[in-house]
N, C-alpha and C positions, 0 to 999 in steps of 0.2 A: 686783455681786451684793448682796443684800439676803434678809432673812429674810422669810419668805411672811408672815408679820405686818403687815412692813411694807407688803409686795406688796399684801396684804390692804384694808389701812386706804386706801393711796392710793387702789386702785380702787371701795371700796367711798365714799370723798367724793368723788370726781370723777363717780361715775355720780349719786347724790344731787341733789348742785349741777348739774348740767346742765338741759338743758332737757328738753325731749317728757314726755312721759307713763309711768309707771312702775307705777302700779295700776288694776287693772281690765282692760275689755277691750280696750282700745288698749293698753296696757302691758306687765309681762313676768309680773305673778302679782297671782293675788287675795288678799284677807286675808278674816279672818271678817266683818268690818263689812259688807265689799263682797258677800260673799253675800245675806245679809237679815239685815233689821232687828231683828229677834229677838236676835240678837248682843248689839247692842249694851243693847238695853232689857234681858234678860239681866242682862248686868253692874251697870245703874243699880238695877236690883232689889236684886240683894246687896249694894248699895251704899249705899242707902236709909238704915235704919238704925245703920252708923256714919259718915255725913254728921250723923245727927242729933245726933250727940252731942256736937256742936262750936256754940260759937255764929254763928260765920262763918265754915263751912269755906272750904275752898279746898281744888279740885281739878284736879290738876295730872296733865297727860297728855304723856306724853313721845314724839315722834315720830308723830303720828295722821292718818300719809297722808293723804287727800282729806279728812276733818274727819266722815268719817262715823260714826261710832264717838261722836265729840262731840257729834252732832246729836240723835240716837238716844238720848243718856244725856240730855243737857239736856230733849228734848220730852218723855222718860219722867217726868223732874223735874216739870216746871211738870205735867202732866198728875193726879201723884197726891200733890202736897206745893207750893204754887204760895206756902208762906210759906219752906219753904228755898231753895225756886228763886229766891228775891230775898234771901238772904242767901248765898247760895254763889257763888262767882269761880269760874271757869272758866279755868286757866291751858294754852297750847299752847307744852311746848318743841321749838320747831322752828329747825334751820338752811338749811335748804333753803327759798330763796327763792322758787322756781314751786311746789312744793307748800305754801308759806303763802297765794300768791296764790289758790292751788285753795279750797284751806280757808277764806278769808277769802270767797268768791264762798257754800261751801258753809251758812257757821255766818251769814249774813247776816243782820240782826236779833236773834241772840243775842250774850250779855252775854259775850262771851268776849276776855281778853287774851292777850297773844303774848310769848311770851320764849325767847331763847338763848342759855340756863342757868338751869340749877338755884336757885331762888332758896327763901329759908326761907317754909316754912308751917306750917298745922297744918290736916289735914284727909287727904288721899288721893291719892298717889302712883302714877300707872295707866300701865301700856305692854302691846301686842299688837304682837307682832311688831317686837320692836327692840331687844334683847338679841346677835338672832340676826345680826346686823347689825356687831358689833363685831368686830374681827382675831381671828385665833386665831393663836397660835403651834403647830406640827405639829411634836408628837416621836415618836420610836421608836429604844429600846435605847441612850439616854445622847446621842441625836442631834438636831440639832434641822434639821428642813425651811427652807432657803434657794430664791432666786431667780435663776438667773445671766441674762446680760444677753438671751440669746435664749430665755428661756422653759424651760430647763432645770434640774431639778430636781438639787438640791446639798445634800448630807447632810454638818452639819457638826458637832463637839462640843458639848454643851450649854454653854454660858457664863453666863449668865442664873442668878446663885441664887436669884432668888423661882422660875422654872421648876423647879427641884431641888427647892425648899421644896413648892412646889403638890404636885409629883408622890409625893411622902415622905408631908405629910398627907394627902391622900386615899384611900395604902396603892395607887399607882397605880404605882410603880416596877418590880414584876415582871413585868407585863401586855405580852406580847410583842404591839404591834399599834403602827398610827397612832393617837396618842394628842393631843386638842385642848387648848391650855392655853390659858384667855381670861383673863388677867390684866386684860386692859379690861373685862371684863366685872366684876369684882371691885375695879377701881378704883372702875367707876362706880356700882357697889352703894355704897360707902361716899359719895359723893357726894352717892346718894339717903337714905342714912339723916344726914348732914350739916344737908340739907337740910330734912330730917322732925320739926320740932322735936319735936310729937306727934301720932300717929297712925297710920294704915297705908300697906301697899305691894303692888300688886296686879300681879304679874306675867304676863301669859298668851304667851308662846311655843314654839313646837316643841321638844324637848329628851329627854334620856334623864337616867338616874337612876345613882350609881356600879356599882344592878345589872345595869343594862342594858347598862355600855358594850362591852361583847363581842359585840355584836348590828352593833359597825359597827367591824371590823379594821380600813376604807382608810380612816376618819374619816368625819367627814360634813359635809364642804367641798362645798358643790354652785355651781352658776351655773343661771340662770334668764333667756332670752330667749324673747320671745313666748310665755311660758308653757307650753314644754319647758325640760328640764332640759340642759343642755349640760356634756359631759364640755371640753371645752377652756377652760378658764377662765384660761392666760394669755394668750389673744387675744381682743381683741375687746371691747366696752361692754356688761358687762350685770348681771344683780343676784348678787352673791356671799353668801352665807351659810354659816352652819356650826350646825348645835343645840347648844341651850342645855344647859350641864354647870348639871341644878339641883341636885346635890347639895352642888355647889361652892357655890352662891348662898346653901342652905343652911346649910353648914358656916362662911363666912366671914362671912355675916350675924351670927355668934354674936359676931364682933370689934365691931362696928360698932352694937350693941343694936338688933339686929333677930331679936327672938323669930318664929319660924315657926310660925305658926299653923294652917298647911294645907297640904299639897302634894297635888293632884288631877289627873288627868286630865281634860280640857275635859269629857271625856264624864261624869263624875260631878258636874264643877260643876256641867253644864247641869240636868241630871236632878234636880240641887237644890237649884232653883229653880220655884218653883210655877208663875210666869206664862207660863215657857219650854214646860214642858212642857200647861199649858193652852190653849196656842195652838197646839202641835205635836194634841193632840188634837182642836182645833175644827179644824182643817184636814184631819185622814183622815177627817170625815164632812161636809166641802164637795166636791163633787166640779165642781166647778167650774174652768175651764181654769188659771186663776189660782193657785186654792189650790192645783190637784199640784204647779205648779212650785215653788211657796213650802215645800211639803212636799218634796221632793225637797234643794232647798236645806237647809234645816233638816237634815234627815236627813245630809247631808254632815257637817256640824259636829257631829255626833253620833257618825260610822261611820268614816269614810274620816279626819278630822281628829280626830274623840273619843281614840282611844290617842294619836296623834301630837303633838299639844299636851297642855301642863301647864300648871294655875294655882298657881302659888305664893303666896300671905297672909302677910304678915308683919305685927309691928306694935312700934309704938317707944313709951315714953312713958309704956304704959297699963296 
């Protein structure tokens, strides 16, 4: 028997490291990248400007599936700044061996390096969808969610006192429900702020807010095969998550000097940004078969992912 954490963490780097394909349409789910390219050029917009502020940044992307995301920021770069785009490094931390191979075929001819870990910079700290990715530990009523050896769910005393500590600061100890504690996710925050010698940290994942979290009593532990959601997640290979507690991220940031500078819903970041929404409107008067689709996509990341995801900003240093 083992705690779902642990359950967690194994299956979620065993499915990683393996082979086959994992994003997009052969795979088990999309990201924003992999909708359109909007996305990502998007983000290189807002990003623009405290790039500039640095003599040779360095931008550093943590976990960036297929490389699309990187491809999209860097051609956004060279296209409207082609003197930072030759002082900026493009760093990818990645452990996954087939999706560096994906990424390495994708970012061909750009200036981008590879690393597996966290290494010091100053410049910009970027992840989409990879927060969500870390274990969670599952409490309810002083209990903490275990694994028995066939799949059976085992409710056992809390032991853990950072889990006590977590649940005390966040004023989360009354809350009669399935409650997520990501303590890896707050290891790894302090990691990135380690790492941060100066500058920012751009977070975009699915997640709820301390007001929210009564909006999800069973938690929100999901699995993902071929891009349904699967209730049976202790059988079988496939993509495990849990949303991201950003309240946690910001609250513990405050340890770590990581002042928060923003927390947004995707949908209010996209909307404020000029190029996002000028291209969202040269497209409702192309009526052309190409642009609805591209319209339609966009629109996703705005309606259906706009509430669901959060960008979190933070910044160290400045």
């Amino acid at each position: 028997m083992r705690s779902f954490r642990d359950f967690m963490e194994e299956r979620v780097r065993h499915y990683y490291t393996s082979g086959g394909p994992k994003i997009g349409p052969e795979g088990d789910f999309f990201t924003a990248p992999e909708l359109d390219r909007s996305f990502g050029r998007a983000v290189a917009e807002f990003l623009l400007p405290f790039l500039r502020e640095f003599e040779r940044p360095t931008l550093l992307e943590i976990g960036a599936g297929r490389g699309l995301m990187a491809r999209d920021i860097l051609e956004y770069i060279k296209e409207r700044d082609r003197d930072l785009f030759g002082r900026t490094t493009y760093l990818i931390c990645e452990i996954s061996e087939s999706l560096k191979r994906v990424q390495e075929k994708v970012l061909e001819g750009f200036p981008v390096l590879w690393t597996e870990e966290l290494v010091p910079i100053e410049g910009v700290i970027l992840s989409n969808e990879f927060f969500d990715t870390l274990p969670v530990h599952v409490v309810k009523e002083g209990r903490e969610l275990h694994v028995g050896d066939s799949g059976e769910e085992v409710w056992i005393d809390i032991r853990d006192p950072r889990i006590k500590e977590f649940l005390r600061r966040m004023g989360y100890e009354d809350i009669d429900q399935r409650i997520e504690v990501c303590l890896d996710c707050i290891d790894f925050l302090r990691k990135i702020a380690e790492s941060l010698i100066r500058g920012y940290h751009l977070l975009i994942d699915y997640g709820y807010t301390s007001e929210e979290i009564t909006r999800f009593p069973e938690g929100t532990v999901l699995g993902y095969k071929k891009h349904k959601v699967r209730d049976d997640i202790y059988s079988g290979q496939m993509d495990l998550s849990a949303h991201v507690n950003f309240s946690a991220l910001v609250e513990y940031g405050k340890d770590f000097g990581l002042e928060t500078v923003f927390l947004q819903t995707q949908r209010e970041f996209l909307t404020g940004i000029p190029g996002f929404l000028e291209e969202l409107q040269g497209l409702s008067f192309d009526g052309s078969p190409e642009a609805v689709e591209r319209l339609s996509r966009m629109k996703t990341l705005l309606i259906s992912m706009g509430d669901r995801f959060k960008v979190l900003f933070q910044r160290k240093g400045l």
